[in-house]
N, CA, C and O atoms as a GROMACS GRO file, in nm:
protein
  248
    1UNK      N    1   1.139   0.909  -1.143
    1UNK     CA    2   1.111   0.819  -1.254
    1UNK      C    3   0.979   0.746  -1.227
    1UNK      O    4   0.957   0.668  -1.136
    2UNK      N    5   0.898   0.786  -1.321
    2UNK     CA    6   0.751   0.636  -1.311
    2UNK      C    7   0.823   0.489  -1.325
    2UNK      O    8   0.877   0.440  -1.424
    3UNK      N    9   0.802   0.432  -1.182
    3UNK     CA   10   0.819   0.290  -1.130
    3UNK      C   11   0.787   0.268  -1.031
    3UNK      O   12   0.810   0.342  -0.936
    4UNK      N   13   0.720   0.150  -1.024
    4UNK     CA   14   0.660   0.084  -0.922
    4UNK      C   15   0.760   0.033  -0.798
    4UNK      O   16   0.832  -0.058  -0.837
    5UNK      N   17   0.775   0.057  -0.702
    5UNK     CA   18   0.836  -0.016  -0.622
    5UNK      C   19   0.803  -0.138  -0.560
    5UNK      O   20   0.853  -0.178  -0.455
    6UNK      N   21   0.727  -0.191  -0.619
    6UNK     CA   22   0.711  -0.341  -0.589
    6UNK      C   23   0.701  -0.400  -0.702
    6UNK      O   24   0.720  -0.510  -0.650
    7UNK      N   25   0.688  -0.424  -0.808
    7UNK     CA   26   0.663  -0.515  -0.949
    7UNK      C   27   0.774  -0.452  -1.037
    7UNK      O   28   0.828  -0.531  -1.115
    8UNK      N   29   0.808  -0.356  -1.037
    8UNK     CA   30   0.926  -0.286  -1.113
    8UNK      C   31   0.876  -0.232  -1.173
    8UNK      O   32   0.963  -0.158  -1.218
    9UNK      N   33   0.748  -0.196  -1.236
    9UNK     CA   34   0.697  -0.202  -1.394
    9UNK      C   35   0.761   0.018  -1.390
    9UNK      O   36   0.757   0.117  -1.316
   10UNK      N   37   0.806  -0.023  -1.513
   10UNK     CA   38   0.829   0.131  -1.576
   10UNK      C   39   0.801   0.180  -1.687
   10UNK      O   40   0.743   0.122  -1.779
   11UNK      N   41   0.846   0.306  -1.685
   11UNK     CA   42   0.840   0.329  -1.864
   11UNK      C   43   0.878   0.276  -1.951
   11UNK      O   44   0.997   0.250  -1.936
   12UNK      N   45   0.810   0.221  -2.106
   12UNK     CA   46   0.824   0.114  -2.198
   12UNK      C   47   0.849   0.248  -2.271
   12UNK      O   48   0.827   0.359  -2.223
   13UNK      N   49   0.916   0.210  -2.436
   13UNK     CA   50   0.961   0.277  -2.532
   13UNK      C   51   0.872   0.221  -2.638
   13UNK      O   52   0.839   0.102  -2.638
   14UNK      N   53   0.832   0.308  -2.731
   14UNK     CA   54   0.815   0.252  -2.893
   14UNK      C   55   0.772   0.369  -2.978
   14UNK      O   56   0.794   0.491  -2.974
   15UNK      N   57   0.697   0.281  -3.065
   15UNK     CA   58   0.704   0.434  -3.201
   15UNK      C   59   0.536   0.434  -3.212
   15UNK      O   60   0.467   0.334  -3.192
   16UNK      N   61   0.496   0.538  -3.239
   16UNK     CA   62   0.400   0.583  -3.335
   16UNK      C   63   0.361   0.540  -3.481
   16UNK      O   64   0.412   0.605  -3.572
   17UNK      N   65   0.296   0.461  -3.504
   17UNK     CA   66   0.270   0.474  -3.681
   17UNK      C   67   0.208   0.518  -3.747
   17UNK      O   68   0.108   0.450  -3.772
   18UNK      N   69   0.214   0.599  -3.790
   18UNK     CA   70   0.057   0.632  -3.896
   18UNK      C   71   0.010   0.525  -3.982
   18UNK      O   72   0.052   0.410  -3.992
   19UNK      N   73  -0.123   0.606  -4.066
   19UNK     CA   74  -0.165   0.509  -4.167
   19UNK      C   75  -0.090   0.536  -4.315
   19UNK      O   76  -0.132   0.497  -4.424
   20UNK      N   77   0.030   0.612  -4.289
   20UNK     CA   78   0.157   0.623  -4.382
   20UNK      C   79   0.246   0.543  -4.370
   20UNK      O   80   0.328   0.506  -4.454
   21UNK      N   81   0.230   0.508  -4.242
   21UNK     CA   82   0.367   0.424  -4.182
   21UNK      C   83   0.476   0.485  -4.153
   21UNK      O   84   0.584   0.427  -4.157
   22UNK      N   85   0.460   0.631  -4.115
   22UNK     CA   86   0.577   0.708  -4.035
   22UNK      C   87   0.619   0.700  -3.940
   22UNK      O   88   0.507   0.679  -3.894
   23UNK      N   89   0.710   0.692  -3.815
   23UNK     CA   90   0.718   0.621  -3.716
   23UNK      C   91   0.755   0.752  -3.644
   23UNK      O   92   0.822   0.843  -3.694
   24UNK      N   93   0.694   0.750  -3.505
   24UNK     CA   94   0.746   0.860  -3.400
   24UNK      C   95   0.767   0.811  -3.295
   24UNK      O   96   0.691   0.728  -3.245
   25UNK      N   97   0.877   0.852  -3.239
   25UNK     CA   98   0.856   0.774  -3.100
   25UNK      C   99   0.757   0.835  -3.008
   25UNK      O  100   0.716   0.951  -2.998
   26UNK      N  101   0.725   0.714  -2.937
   26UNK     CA  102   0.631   0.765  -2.810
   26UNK      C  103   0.681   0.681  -2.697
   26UNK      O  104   0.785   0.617  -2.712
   27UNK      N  105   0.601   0.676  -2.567
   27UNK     CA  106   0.643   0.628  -2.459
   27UNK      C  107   0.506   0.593  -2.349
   27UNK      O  108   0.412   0.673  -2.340
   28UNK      N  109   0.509   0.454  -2.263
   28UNK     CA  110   0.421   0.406  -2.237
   28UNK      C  111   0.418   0.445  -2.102
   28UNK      O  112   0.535   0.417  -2.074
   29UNK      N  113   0.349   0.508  -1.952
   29UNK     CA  114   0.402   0.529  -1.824
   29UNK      C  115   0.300   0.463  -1.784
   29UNK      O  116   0.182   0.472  -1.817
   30UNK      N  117   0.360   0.385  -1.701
   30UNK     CA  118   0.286   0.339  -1.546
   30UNK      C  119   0.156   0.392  -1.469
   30UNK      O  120   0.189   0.504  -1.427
   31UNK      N  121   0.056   0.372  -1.439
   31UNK     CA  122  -0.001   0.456  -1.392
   31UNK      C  123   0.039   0.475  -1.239
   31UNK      O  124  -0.041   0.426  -1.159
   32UNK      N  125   0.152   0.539  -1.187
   32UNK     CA  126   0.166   0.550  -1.075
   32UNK      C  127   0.105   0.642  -0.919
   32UNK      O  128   0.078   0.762  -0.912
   33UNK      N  129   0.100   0.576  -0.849
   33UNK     CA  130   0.002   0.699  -0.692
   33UNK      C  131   0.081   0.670  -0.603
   33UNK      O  132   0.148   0.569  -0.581
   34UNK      N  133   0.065   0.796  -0.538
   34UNK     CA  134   0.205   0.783  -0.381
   34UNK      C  135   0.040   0.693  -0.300
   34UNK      O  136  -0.078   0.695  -0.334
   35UNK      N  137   0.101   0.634  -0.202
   35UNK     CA  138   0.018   0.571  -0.130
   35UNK      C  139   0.092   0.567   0.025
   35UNK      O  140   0.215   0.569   0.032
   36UNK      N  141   0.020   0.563   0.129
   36UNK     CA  142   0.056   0.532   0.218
   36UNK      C  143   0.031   0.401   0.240
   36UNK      O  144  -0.084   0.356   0.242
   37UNK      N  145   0.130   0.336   0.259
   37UNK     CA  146   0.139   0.207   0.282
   37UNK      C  147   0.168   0.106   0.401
   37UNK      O  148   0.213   0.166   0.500
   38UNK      N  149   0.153  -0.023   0.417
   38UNK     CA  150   0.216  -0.113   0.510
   38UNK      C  151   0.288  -0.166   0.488
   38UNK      O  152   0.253  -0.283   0.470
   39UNK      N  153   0.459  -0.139   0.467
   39UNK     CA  154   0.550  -0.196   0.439
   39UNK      C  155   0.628  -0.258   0.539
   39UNK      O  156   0.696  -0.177   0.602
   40UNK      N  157   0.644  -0.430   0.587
   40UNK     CA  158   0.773  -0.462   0.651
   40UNK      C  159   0.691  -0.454   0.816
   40UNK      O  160   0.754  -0.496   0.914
   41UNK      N  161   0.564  -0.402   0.832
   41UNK     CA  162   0.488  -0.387   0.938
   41UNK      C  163   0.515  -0.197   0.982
   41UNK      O  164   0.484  -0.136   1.084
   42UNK      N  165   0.545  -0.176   0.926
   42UNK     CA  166   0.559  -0.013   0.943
   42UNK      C  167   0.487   0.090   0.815
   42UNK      O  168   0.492   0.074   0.694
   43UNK      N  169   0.424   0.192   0.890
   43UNK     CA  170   0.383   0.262   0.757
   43UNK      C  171   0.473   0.347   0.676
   43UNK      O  172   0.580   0.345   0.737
   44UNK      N  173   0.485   0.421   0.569
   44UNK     CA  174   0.547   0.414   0.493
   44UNK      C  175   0.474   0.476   0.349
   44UNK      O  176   0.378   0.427   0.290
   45UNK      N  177   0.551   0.597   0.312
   45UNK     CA  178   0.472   0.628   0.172
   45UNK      C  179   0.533   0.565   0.037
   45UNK      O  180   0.654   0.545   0.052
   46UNK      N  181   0.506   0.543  -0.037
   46UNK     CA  182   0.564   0.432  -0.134
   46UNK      C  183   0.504   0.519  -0.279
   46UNK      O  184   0.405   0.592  -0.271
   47UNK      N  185   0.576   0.499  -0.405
   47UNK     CA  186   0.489   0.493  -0.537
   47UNK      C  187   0.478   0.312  -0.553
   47UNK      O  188   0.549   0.216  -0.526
   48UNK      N  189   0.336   0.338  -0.615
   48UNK     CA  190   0.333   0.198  -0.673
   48UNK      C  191   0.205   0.184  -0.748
   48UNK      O  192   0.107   0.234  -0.693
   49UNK      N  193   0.184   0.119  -0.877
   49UNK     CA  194   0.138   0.093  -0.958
   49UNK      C  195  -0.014   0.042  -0.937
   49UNK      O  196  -0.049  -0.057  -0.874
   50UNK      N  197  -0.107   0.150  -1.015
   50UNK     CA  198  -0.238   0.065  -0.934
   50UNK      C  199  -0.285  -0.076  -0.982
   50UNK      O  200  -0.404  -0.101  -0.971
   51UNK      N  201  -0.204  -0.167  -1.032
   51UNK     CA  202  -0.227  -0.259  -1.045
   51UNK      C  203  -0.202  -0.359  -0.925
   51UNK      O  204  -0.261  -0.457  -0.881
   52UNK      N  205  -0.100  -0.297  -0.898
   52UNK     CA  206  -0.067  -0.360  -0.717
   52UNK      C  207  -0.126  -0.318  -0.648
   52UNK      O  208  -0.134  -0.372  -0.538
   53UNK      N  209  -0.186  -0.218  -0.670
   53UNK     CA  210  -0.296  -0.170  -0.527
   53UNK      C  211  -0.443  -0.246  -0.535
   53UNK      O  212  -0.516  -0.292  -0.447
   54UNK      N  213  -0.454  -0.241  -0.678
   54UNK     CA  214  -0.616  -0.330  -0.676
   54UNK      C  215  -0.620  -0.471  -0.671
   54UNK      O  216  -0.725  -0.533  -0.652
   55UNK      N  217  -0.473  -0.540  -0.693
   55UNK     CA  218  -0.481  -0.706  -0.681
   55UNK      C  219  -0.418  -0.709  -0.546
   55UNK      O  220  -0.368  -0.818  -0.520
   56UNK      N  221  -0.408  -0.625  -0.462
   56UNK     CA  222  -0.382  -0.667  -0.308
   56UNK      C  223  -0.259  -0.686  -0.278
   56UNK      O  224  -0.239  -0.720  -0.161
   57UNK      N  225  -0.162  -0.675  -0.352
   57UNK     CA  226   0.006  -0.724  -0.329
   57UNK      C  227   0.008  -0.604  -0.188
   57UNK      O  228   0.028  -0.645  -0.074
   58UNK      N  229  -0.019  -0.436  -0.221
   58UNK     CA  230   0.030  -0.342  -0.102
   58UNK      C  231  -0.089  -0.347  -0.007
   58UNK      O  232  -0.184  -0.396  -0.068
   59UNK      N  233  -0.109  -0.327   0.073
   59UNK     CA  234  -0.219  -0.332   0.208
   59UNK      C  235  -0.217  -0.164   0.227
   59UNK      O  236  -0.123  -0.149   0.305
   60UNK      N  237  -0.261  -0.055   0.203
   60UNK     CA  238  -0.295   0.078   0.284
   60UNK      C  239  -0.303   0.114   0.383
   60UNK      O  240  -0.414   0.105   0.437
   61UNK      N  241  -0.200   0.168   0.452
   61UNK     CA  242  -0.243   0.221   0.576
   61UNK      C  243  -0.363   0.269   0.598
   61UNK      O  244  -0.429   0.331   0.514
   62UNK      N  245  -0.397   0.246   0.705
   62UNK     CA  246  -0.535   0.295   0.748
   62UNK      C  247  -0.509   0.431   0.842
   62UNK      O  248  -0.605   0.491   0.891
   0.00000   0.00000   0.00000
């Protein structure tokens, strides 16, 4: 499943509209990347959201 394991963030639901106003569903995903990570002081491969990777919440293994 696209989710972040640290912020939760997942797949959102909604519709499509045209300029008819027909409705389709569509669906919003996470942009998720496996990362190797520093979790807990141990490394560790993780998914997680690059929004957590670029505001610094996960640290990258080096």
């Amino acid at each position: 499943m696209a989710k972040c394991e640290f912020c939760e963030k997942a797949v959102t639901f909604g519709n499509n509209v045209s300029h008819s106003n027909r409705k389709t569903s569509r669906m919003w995903k996470p942009n998720i990347r496996k990362v190797k990570a520093v979790v807990d002081g141990t490394h560790k491969s993780v998914y997680i959201c690059t929004r957590c990777l670029r505001s610094g919440k996960v640290q990258r293994a080096v």
